[in-house]
Residue frames as qw, qx, qy, qz and C-alpha x, y, z in Angstrom:
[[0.081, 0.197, 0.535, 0.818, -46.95, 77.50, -126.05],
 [0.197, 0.185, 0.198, -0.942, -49.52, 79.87, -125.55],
 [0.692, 0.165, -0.178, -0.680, -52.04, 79.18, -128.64],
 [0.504, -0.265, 0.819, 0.067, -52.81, 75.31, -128.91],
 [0.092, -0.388, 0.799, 0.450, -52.92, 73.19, -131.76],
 [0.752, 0.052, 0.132, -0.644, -55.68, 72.10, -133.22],
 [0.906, -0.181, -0.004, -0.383, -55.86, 68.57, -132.75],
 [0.497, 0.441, -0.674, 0.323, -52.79, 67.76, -130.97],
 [0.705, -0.369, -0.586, 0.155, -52.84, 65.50, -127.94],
 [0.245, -0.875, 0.166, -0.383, -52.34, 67.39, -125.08],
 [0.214, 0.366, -0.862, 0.277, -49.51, 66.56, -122.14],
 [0.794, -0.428, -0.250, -0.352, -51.17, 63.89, -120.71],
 [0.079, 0.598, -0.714, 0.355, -48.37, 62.94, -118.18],
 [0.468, -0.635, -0.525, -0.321, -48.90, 60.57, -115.98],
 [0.194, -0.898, 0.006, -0.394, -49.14, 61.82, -112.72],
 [0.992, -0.051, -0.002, 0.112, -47.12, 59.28, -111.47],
 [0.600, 0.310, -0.018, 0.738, -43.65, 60.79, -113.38],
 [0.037, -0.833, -0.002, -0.552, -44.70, 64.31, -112.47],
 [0.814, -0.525, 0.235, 0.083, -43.16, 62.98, -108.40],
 [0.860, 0.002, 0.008, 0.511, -39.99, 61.87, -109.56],
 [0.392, -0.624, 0.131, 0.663, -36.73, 64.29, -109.03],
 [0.349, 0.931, -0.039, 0.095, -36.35, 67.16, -111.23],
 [0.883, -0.324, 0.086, 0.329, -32.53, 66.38, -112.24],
 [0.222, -0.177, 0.163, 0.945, -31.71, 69.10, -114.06],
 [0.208, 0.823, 0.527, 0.046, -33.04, 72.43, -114.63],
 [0.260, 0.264, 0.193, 0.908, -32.42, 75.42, -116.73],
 [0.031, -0.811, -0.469, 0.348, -34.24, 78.82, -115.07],
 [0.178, 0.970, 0.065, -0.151, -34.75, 81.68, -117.11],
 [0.762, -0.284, 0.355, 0.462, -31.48, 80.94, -118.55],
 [0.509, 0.859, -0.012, -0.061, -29.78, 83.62, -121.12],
 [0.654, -0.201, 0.434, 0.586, -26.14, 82.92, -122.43],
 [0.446, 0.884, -0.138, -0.015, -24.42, 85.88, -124.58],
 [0.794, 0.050, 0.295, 0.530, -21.03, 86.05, -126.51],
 [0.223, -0.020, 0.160, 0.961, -20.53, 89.60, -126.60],
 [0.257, 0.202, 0.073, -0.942, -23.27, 91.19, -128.18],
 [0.624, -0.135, -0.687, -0.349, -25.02, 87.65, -129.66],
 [0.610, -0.233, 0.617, -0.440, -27.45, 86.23, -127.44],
 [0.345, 0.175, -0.857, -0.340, -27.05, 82.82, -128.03],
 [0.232, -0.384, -0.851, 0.272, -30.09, 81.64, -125.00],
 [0.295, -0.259, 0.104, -0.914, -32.84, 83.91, -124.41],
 [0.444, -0.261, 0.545, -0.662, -34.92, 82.86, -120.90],
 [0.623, 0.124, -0.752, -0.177, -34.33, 78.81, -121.74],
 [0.459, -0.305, 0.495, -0.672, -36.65, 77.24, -119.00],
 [0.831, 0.011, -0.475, -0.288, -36.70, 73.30, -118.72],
 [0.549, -0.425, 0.639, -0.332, -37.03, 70.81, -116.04],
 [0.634, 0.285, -0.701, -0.161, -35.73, 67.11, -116.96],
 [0.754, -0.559, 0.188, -0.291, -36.94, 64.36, -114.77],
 [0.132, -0.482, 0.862, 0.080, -34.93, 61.19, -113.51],
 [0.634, 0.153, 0.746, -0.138, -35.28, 58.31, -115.64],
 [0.589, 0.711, 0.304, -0.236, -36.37, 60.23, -118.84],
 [0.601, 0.174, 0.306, 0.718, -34.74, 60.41, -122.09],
 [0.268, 0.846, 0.090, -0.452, -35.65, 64.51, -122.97],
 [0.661, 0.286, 0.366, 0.590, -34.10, 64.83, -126.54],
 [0.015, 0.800, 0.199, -0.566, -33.06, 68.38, -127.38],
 [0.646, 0.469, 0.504, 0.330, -33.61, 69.58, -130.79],
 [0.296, 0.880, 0.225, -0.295, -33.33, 72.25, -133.35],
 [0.886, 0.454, 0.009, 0.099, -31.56, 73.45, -136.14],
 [0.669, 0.115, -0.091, 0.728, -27.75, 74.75, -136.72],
 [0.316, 0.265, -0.053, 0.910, -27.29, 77.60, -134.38],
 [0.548, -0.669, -0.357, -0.352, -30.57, 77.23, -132.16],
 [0.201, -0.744, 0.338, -0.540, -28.84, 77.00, -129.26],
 [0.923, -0.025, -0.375, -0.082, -28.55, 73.12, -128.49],
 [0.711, 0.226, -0.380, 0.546, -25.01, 72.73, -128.00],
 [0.050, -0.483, 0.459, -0.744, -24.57, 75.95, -126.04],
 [0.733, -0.409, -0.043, -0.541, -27.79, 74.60, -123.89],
 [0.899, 0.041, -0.392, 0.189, -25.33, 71.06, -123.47],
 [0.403, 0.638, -0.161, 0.636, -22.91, 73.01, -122.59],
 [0.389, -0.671, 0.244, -0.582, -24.12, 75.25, -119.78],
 [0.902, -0.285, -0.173, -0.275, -25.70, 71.88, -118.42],
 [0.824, 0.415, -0.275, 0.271, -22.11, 70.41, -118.09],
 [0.308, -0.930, -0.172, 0.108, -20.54, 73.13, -116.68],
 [0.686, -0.005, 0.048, 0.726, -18.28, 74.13, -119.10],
 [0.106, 0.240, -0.069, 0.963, -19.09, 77.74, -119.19],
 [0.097, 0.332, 0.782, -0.518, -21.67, 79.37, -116.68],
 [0.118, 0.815, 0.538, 0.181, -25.32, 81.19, -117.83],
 [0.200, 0.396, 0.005, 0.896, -25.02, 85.07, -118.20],
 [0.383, -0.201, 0.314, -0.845, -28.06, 85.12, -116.59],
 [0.841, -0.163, -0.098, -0.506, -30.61, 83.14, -114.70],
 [0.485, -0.428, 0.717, -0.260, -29.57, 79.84, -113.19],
 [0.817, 0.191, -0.470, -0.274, -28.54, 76.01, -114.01],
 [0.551, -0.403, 0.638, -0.357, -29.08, 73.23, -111.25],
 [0.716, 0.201, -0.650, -0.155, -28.03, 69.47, -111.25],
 [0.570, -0.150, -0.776, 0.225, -29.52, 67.12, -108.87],
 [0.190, -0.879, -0.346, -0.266, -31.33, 70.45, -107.31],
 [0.474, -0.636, 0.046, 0.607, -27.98, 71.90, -106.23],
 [0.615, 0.762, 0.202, -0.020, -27.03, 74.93, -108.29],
 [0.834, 0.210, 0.224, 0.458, -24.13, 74.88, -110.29],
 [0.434, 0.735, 0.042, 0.519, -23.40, 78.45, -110.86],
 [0.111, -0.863, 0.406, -0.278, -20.17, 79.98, -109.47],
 [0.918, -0.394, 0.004, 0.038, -19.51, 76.68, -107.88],
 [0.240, -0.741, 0.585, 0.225, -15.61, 76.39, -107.22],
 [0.311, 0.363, -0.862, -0.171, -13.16, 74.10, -109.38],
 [0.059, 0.194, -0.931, 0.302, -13.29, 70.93, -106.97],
 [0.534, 0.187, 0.583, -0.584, -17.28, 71.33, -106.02],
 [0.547, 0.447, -0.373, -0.601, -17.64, 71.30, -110.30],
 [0.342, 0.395, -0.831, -0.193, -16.07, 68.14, -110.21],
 [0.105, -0.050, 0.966, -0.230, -17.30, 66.22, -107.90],
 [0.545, 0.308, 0.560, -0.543, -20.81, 66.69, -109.33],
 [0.361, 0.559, -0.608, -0.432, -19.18, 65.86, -112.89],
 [0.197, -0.219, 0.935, -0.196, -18.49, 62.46, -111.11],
 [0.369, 0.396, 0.793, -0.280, -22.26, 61.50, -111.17],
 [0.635, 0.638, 0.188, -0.393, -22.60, 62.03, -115.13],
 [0.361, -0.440, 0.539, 0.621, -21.15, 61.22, -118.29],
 [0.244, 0.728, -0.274, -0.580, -20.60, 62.70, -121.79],
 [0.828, 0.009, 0.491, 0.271, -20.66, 60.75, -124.99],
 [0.119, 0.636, -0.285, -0.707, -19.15, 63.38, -127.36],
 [0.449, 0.709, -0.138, -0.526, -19.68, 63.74, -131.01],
 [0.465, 0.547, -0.695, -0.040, -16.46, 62.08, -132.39],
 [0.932, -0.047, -0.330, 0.143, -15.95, 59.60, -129.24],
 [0.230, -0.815, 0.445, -0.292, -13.08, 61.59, -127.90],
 [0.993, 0.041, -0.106, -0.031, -10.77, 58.76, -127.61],
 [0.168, -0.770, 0.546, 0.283, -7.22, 58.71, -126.67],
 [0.839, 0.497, -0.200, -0.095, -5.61, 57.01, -129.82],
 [0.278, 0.600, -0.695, 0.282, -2.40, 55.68, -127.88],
 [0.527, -0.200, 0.610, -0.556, -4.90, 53.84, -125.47],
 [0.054, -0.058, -0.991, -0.108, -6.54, 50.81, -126.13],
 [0.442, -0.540, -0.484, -0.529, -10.40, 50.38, -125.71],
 [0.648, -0.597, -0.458, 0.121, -10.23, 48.85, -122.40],
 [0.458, -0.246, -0.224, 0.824, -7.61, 51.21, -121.31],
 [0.038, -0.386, -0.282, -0.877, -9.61, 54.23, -122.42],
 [0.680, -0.338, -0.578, -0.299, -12.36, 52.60, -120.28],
 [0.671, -0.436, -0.448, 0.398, -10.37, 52.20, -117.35],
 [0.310, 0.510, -0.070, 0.799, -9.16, 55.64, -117.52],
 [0.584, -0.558, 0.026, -0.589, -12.07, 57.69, -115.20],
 [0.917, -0.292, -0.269, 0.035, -11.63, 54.57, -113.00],
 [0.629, 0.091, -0.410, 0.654, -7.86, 54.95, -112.41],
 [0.156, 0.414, -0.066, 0.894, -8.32, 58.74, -112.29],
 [0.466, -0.421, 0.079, -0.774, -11.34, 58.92, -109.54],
 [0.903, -0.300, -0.123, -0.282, -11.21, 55.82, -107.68],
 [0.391, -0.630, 0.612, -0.275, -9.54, 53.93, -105.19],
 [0.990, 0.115, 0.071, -0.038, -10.30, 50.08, -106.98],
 [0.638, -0.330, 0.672, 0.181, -7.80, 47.70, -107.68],
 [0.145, 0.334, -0.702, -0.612, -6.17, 47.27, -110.87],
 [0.023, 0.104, 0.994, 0.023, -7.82, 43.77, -111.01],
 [0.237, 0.546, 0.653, -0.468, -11.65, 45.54, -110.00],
 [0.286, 0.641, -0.199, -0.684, -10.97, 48.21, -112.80],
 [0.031, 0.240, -0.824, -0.512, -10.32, 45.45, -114.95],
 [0.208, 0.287, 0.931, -0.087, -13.75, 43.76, -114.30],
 [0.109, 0.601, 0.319, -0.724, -15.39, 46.58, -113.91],
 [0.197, -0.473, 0.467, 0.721, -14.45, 47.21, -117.66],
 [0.030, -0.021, 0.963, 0.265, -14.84, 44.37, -118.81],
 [0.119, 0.544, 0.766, -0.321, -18.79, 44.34, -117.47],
 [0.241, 0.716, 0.041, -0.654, -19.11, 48.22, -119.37],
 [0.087, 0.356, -0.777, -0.512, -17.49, 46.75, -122.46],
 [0.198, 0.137, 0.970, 0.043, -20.55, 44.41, -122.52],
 [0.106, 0.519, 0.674, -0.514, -22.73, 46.10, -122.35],
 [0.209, 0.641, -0.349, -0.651, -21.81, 48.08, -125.47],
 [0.956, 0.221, 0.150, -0.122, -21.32, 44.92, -127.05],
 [0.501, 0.794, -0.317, 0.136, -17.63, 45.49, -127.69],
 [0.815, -0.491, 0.308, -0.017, -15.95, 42.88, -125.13],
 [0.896, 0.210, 0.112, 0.374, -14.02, 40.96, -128.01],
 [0.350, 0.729, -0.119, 0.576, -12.38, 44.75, -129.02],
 [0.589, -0.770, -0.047, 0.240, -11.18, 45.28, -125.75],
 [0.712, -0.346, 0.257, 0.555, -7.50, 45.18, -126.89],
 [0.507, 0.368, 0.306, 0.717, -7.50, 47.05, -130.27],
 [0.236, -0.303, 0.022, 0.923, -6.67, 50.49, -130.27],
 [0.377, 0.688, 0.413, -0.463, -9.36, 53.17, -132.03],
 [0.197, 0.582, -0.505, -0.606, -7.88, 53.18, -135.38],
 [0.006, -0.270, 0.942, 0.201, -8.67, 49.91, -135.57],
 [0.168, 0.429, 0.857, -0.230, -12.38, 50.15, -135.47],
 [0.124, 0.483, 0.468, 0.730, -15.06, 51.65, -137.18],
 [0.018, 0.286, -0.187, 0.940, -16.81, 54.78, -136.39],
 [0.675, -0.522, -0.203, -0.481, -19.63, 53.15, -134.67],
 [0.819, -0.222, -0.428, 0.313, -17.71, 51.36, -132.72],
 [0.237, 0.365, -0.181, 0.882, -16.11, 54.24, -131.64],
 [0.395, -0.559, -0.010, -0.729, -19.06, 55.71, -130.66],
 [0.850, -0.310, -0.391, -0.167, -19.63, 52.48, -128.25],
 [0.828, -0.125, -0.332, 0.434, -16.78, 52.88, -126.99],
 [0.084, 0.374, -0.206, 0.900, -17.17, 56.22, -125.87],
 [0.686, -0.488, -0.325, -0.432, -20.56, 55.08, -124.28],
 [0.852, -0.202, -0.391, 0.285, -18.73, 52.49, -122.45],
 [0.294, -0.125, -0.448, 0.835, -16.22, 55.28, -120.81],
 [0.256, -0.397, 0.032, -0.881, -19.05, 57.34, -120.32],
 [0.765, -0.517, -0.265, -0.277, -20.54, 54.68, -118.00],
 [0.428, 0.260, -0.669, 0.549, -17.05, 53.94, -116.04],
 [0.110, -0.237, 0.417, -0.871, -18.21, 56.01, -113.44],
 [0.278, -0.513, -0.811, -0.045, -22.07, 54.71, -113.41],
 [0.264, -0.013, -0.193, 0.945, -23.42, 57.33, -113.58],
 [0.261, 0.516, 0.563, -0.590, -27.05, 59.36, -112.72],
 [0.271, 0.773, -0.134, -0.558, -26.68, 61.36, -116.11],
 [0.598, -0.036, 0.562, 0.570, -25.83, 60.63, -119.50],
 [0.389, 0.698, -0.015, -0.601, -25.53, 63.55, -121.90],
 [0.602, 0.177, 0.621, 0.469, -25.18, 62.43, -125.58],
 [0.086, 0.717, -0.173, -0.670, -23.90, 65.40, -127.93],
 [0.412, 0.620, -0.481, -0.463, -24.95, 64.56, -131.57],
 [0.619, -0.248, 0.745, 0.028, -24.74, 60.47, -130.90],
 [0.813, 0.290, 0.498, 0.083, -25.47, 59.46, -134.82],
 [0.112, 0.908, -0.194, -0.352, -23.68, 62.20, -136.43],
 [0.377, 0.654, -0.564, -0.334, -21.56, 60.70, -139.42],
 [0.417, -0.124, 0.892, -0.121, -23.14, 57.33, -139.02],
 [0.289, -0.143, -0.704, -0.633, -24.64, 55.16, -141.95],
 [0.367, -0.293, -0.105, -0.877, -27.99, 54.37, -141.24],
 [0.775, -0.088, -0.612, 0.129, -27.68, 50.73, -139.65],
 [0.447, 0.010, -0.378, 0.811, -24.97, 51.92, -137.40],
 [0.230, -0.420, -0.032, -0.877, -27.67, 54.80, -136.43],
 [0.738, -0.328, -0.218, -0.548, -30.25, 52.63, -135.57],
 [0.711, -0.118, -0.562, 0.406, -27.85, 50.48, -133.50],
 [0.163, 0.050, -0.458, 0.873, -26.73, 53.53, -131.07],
 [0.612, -0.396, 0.172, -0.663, -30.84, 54.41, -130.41],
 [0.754, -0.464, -0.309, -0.348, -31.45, 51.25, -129.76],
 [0.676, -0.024, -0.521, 0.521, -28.65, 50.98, -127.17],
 [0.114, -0.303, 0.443, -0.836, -29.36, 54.13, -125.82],
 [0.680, -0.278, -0.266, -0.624, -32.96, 52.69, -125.28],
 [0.839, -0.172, -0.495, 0.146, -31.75, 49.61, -123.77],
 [0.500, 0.126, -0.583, 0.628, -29.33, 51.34, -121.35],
 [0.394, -0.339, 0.041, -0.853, -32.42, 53.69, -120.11],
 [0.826, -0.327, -0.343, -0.306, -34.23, 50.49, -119.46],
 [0.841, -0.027, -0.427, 0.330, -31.42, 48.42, -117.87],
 [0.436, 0.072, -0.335, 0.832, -29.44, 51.22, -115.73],
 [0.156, -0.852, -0.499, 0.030, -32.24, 53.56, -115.32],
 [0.316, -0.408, 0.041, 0.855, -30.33, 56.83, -116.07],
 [0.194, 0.871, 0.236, -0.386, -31.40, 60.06, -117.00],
 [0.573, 0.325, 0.355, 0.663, -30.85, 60.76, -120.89],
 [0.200, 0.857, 0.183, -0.439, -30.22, 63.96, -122.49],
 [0.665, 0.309, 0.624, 0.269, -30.12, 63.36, -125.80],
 [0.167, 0.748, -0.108, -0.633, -29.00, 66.64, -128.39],
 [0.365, 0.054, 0.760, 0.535, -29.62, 66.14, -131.94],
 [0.450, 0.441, 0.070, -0.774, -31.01, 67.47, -135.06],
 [0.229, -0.021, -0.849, -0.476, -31.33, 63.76, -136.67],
 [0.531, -0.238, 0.372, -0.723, -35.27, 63.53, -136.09],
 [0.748, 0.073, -0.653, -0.091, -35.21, 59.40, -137.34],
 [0.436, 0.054, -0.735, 0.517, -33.11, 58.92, -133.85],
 [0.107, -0.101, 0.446, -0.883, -35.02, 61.31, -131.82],
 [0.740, -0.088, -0.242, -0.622, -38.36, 59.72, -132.38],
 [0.762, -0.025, -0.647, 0.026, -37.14, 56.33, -131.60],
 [0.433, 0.332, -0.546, 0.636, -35.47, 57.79, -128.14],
 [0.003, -0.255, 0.272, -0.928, -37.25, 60.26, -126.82],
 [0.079, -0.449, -0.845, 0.279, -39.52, 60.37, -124.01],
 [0.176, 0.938, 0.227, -0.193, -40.34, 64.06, -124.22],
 [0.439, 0.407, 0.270, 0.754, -38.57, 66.57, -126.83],
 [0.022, -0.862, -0.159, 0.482, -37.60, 70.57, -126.56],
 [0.650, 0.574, 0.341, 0.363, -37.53, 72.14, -129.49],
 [0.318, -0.682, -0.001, 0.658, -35.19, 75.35, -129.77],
 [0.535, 0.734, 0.320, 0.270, -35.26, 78.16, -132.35],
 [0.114, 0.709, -0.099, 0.689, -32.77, 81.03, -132.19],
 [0.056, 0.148, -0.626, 0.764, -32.14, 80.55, -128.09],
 [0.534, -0.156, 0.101, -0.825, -35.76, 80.71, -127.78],
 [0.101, -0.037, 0.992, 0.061, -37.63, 77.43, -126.56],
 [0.475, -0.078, -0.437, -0.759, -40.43, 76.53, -128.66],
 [0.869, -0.205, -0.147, -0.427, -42.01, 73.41, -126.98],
 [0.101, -0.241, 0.955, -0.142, -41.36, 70.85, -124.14],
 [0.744, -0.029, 0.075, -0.664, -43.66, 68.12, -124.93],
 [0.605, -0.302, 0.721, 0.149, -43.94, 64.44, -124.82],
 [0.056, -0.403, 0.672, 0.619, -43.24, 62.45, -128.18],
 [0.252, 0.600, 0.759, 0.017, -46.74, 61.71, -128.72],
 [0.081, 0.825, 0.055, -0.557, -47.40, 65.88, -128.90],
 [0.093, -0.609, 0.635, 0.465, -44.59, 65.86, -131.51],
 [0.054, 0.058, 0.854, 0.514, -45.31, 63.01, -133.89],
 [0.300, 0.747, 0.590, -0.061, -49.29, 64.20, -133.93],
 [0.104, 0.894, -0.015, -0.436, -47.85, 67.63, -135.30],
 [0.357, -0.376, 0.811, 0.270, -45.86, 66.19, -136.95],
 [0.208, 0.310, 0.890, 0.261, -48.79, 63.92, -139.09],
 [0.211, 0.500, 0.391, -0.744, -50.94, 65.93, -138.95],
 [0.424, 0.662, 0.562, 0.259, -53.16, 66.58, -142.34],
 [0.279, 0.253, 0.094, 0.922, -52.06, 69.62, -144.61],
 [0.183, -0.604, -0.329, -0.703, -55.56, 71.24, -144.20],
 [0.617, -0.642, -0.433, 0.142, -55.59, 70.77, -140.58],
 [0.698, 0.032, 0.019, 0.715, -52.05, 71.83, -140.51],
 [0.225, 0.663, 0.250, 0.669, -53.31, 75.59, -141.77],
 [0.442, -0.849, -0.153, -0.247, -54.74, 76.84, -138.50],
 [0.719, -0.066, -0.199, 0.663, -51.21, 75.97, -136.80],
 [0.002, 0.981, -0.030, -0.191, -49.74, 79.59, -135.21],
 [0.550, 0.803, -0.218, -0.075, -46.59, 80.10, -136.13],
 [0.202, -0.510, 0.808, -0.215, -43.81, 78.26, -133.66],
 [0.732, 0.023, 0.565, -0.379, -45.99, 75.69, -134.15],
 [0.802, 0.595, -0.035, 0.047, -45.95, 75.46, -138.33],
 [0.169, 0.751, -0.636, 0.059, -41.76, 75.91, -137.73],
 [0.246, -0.567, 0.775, -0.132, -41.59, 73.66, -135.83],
 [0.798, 0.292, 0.481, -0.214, -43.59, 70.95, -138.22],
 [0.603, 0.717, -0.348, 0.025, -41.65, 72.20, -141.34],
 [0.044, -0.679, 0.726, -0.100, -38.54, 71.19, -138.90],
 [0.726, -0.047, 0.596, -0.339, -40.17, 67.80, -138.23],
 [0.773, 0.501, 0.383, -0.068, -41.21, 66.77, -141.71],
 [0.453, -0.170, 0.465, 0.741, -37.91, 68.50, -143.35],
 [0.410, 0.829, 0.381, -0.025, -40.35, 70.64, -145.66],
 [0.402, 0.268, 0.161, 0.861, -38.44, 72.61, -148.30],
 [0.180, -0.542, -0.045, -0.819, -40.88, 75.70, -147.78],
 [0.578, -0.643, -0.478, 0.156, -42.43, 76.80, -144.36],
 [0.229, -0.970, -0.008, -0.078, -41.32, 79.52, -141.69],
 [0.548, -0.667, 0.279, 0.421, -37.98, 78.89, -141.47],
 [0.484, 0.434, 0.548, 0.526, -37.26, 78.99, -145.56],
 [0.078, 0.796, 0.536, 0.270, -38.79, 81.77, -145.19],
 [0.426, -0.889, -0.085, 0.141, -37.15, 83.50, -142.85],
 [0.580, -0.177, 0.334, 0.721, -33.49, 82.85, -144.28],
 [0.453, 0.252, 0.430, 0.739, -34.90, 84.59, -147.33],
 [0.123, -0.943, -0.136, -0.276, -36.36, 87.89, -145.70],
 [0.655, -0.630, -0.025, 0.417, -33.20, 87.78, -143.83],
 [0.105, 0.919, -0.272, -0.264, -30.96, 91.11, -144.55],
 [0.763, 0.545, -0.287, 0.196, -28.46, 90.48, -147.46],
 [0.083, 0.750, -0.512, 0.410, -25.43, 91.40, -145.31],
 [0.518, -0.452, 0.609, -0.397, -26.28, 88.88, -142.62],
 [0.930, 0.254, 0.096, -0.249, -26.68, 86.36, -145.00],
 [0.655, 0.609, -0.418, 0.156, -23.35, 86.80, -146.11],
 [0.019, 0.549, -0.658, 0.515, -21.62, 86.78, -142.33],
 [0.610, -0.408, -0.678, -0.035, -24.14, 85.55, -140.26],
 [0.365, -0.924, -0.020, -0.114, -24.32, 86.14, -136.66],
 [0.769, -0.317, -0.047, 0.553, -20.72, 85.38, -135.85],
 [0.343, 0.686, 0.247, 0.592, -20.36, 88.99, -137.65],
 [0.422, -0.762, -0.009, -0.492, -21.86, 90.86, -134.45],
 [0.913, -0.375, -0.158, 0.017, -19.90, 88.43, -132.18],
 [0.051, 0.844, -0.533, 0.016, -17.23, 89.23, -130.20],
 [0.652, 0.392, -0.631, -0.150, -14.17, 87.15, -129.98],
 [0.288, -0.549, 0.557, -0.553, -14.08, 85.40, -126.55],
 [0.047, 0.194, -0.974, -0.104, -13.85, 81.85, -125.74],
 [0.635, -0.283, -0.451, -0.560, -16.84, 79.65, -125.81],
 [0.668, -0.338, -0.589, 0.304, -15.28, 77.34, -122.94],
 [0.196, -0.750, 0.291, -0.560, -15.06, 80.09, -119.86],
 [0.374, 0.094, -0.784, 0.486, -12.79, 78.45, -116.68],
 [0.664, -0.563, -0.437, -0.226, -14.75, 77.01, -114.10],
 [0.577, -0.320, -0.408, 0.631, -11.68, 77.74, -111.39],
 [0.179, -0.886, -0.069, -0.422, -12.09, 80.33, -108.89]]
């Protein structure tokens, strides 16, 4: 951000972190969908070890930003690298094997409901390794702890609640033990107990496994508790990487301080503090009647979001 804040902490990094591997980065990154840009020159570097939390509201550009990262569809323009090899164009087979060293805790869990926990668990295992029934089984067993969800090994995902679930998507997202862990939305239709149970597990597995989070969400209870640093995204456009000290002083801040704020700066504090009025209130209602009614999918053409990765 260009203008700074009056009396927000600057990044004080320490210099220390600034050394560690840059494990994924987004360069000048612009993703369209026809005529919608849905990324406009998204530029972030995520070290190893850190949790980064990406934020913003419905239709910033979060998900697509998950997305790219992944490699389920490529950038339009500019460039996205994991583990400082870049990812775009890569064949089928090169995609995968750098899939291998991350994993994905989706939204819902993504479960197969005809599996079992532990068999859900052992899946990635069967499918990409050479172990022994008997190793996959330990192996499991050891990921299933770690979730806390050893006893549930045997019941089936109908038979558990929706946190559990979520644990048990964690758990196959570690099978592999992996460098990466992306979490898409990780408290989404969770009471508020059951929230505060998944941060503090992501927290713990950061500590204990030392993997690199990347945390998308627009709950900002969870993302405080998580996050080492936080990018905020408006409309494709990133507003601020900072760490989560930067963010909860804007955040408190006093109203009358608050005044001098420029303007990416007051959005993104109204987005912080939930404020009924502020720049983004504001903007819905200077926004053209017609586009209110459609939105942007209006201008959008109809082409998949997922684009094949085989070449």
């Amino acid at each position: 951000m260009s203008e700074a804040a009056p009396n927000l902490t600057p990044d004080s990094t320490d210099p220390a972190e600034d050394t560690r591997d840059i494990v994924i980065e987004t360069r000048n990154v612009v993703k369209k969908f026809g005529t919608q840009t849905v990324l406009d020159g998204l530029n972030l570097q995520i070290r190893r070890g850190e949790t980064m939390v990406v934020m913003g509201g419905s239709g910033s550009g979060k998900s697509t930003t998950l997305r790219m990262m992944i490699g389920s569809f490529p950038p339009t323009e500019g460039e996205v690298c994991l583990f400082g090899e870049s990812i775009n164009g890569m064949r089928e087979a090169e995609l995968n094997a750098v899939r291998k060293r991350f994993g994905i805790l989706f939204q819902s869990g993504a479960l197969f409901n005809s599996m079992t926990i532990a068999q859900n668990i052992a899946l990635p295992l069967q499918e990409h390794t050479d172990l022994d029934q008997d190793i996959i089984d330990i192996q499991v067993m050891i990921k299933l702890e770690l979730v806390g969800l050893r006893e549930h090994a045997d019941k089936y995902p109908s038979q558990i609640s929706g946190g559990m679930k979520k644990r048990a998507g964690l758990a196959r997202a570690l099978a592999l033990d992996p460098e990466i862990l992306f979490y898409d939305e990780p408290s989404a239709g969770l009471d508020p107990v059951t929230s505060a149970q998944i941060d503090v597990l992501i927290c713990d597995l950061s500590k204990k496994l030392g993997v690199t989070s990347v945390v998308v969400t627009h709950e900002m209870d969870s993302a405080f508790v998580v996050a080492d640093r936080m990018a905020m995204l408006d409309k494709g456009r990133m507003l601020a990487v900072e760490p989560r000290s930067w963010y909860e002083n804007l955040r408190d801040m006093p109203e009358d301080q608050a005044q001098s704020l420029n303007q990416d700066q007051r959005l993104i504090r109204q987005f912080l503090r939930a404020d009924p009025e502020g720049p983004l209130t504001e903007r819905q209602s200077a926004d053209a009647y017609g586009e209110a009614l459609f939105g942007p999918m209006g201008t959008m053409s109809q082409e998949s979001s997922i684009e094949p990765t085989r070449r």
